[in-house]
C-alpha positions in Angstrom: 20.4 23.6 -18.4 18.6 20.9 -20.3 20.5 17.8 -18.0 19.5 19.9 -14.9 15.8 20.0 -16.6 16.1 16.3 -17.7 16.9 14.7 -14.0 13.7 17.3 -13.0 11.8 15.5 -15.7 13.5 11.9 -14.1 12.4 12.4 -10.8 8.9 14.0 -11.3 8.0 11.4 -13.6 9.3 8.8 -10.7 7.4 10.3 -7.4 4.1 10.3 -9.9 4.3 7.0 -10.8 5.1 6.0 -7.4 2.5 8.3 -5.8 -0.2 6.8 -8.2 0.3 3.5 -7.4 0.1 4.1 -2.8 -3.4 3.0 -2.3 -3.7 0.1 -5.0 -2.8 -3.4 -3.2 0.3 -5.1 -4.3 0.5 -7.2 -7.1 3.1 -10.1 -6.4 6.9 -9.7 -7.8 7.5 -11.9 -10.7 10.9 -12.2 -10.2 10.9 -15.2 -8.8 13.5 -18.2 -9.3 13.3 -20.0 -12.5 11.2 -17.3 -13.8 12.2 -16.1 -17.7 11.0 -12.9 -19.5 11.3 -11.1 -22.8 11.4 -7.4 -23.0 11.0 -4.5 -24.9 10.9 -1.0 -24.0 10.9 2.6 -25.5 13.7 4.9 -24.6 11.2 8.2 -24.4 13.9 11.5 -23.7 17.4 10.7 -24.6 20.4 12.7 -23.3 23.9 12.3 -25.3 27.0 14.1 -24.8 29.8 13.4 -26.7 32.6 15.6 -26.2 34.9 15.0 -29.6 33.8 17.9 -31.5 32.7 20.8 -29.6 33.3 21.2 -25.6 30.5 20.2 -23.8 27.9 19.6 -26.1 25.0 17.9 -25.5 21.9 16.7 -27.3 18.5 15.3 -25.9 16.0 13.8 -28.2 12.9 11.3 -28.1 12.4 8.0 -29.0 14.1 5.1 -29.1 14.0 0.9 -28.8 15.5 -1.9 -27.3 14.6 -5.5 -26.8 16.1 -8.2 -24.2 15.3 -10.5 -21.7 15.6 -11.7 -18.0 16.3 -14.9 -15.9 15.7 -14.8 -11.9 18.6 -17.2 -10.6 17.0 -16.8 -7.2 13.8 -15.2 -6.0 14.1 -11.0 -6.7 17.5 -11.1 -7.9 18.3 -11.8 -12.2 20.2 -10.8 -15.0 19.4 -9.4 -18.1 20.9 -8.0 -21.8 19.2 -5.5 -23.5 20.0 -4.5 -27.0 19.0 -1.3 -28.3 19.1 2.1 -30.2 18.7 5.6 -28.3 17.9 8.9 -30.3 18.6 12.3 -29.1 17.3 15.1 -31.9 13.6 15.8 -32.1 12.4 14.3 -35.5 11.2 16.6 -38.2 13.0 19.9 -36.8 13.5 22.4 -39.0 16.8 24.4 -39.1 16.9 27.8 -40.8 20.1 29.5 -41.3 21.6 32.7 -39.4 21.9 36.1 -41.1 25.7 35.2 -41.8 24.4 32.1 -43.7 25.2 29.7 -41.3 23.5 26.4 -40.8 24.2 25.3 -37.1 23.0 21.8 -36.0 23.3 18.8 -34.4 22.0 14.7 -33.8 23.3 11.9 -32.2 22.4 8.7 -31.5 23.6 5.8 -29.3 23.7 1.8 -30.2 24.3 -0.2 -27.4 24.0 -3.7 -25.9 24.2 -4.2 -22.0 24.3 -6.8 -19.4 23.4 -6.3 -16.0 23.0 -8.1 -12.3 19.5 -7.0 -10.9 18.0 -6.6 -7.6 13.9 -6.4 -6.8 12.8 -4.2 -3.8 9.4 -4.2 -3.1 8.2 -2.4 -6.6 11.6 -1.1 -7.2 14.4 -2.7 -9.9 18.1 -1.5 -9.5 21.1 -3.5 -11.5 24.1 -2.6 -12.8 26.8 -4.2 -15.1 28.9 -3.8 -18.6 27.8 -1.8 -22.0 29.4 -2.0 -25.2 27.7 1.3 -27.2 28.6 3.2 -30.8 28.0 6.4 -30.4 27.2 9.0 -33.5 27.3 12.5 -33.5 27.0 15.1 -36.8 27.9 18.1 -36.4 26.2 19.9 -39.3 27.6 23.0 -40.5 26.9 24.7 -43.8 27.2 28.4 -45.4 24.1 28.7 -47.7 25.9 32.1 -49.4 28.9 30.6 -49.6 28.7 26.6 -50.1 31.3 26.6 -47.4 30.9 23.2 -45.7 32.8 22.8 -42.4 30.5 19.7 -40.9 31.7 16.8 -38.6 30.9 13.2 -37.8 32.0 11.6 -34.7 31.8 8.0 -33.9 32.8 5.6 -30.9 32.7 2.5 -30.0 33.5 1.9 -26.5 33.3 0.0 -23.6 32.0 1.0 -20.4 28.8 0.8 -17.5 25.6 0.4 -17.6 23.1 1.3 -14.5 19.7 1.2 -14.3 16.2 2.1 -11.9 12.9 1.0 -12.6 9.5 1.8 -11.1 7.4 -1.6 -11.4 4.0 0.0 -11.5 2.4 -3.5 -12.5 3.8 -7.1 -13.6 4.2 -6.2 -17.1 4.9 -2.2 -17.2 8.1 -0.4 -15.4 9.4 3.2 -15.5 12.8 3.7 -14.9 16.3 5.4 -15.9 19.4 3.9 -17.8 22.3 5.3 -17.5 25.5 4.4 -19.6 28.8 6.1 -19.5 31.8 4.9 -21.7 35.1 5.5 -20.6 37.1 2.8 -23.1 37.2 3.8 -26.6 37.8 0.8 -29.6 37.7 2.8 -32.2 39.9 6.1 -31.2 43.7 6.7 -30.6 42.5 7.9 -27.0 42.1 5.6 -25.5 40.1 7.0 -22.3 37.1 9.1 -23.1 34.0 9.9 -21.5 31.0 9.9 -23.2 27.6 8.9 -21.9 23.8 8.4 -23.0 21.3 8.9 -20.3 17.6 7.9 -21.1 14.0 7.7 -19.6 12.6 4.0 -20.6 9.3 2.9 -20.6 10.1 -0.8 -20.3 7.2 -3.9 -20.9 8.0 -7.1 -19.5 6.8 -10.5 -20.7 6.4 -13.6 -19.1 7.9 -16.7 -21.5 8.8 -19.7 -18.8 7.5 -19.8 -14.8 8.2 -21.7 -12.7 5.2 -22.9 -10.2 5.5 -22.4 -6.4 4.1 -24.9 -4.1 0.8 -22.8 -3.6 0.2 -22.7 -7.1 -0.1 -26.3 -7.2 -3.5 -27.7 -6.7 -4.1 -31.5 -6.1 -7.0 -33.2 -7.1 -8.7 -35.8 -4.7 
């Protein structure tokens, strides 16, 4: 139920931004060759399931941040790396306990750096490439009558994909999705395990280096 509501969320989110930019002009790609930028973005809604401790368990959270750049090697196509940390439990929720005594709950978070191939079309950014994430998941379970604790923490680092769309509503502000699956595990005797993080990202984009075309180039007589 909530990943069916999240890609809702995804897609309405998408067709608004799109839909709100139809009758403004264009504003000219910056992804143009030679053309550097630095990033930073906000990971808003978060969706983590790792499968390690309970069957099909899944967390989404807000908030988040990552930081990266770009460099067009030819006009609309680039590469970046982003670096960054994903959250998926709602900050300052409050967990009471059953009428067994049971404290049920649950957080996870994602670390991850990626690299990715880009391509521009029109006000649209698609790339894909290679992640290398940690995931961390607590499983939190406490009796409050009987001080039984039976809790949980799962961790992986693993290799795997990275894919990514973004909305470019103006030159320095994008909307998009990034989704990262891991199928490679470093740091578990199983060696193929899937895991993903899935997140809405609110991404800004600043110009550091561009590189002049020939009709920005006024000569003086």
């Amino acid at each position: 139920m909530r990943t069916t509501a999240l890609f809702l969320l995804i897609i309405t989110m998408l067709r608004l931004s799109a839909h709100a930019q139809e009758e403004k002009p264009s504003h000219p790609s910056t992804m143009q060759e030679g053309n550097a930028h630095l990033n930073i973005s906000f990971p808003l809604v978060n969706h983590i399931t790792p499968f390690a401790i309970r069957d099909n368990q899944e967390e989404v959270g807000p908030l988040g941040l990552t930081i990266g750049g770009d460099y067009c090697y030819t006009n609309r196509k680039y590469v970046s790396v982003q670096l960054g940390v994903a959250n998926a439990r709602p900050p300052g929720e409050v967990v009471i306990p059953g009428e067994d005594g049971w404290y049920h709950d649950n957080s996870a978070v994602s670390f991850f750096i990626n690299v990715r191939n880009n391509y521009s079309v029109r006000k649209f950014d698609f790339g894909y490439g290679l992640s290398l994430s940690k995931l961390r998941y607590f499983a939190y379970d406490v009796n409050d009558y009987t001080g039984l604790d039976t809790s949980k923490l799962h961790t992986n680092l693993a290799l795997g994909g990275c894919f990514a769309a973004y909305f470019n509503s103006s030159r320095s502000f994008n909307i998009g999705v990034i989704y990262q699956p891991q199928f490679i595990s470093l740091s578990d005797s199983r060696v193929f395990k899937y895991e993903h993080t899935l997140s809405i990202d609110l991404l800004f984009r600043i110009r550091v280096r561009r590189i002049k075309e020939k009709n920005d180039v006024t000569i003086k007589q």
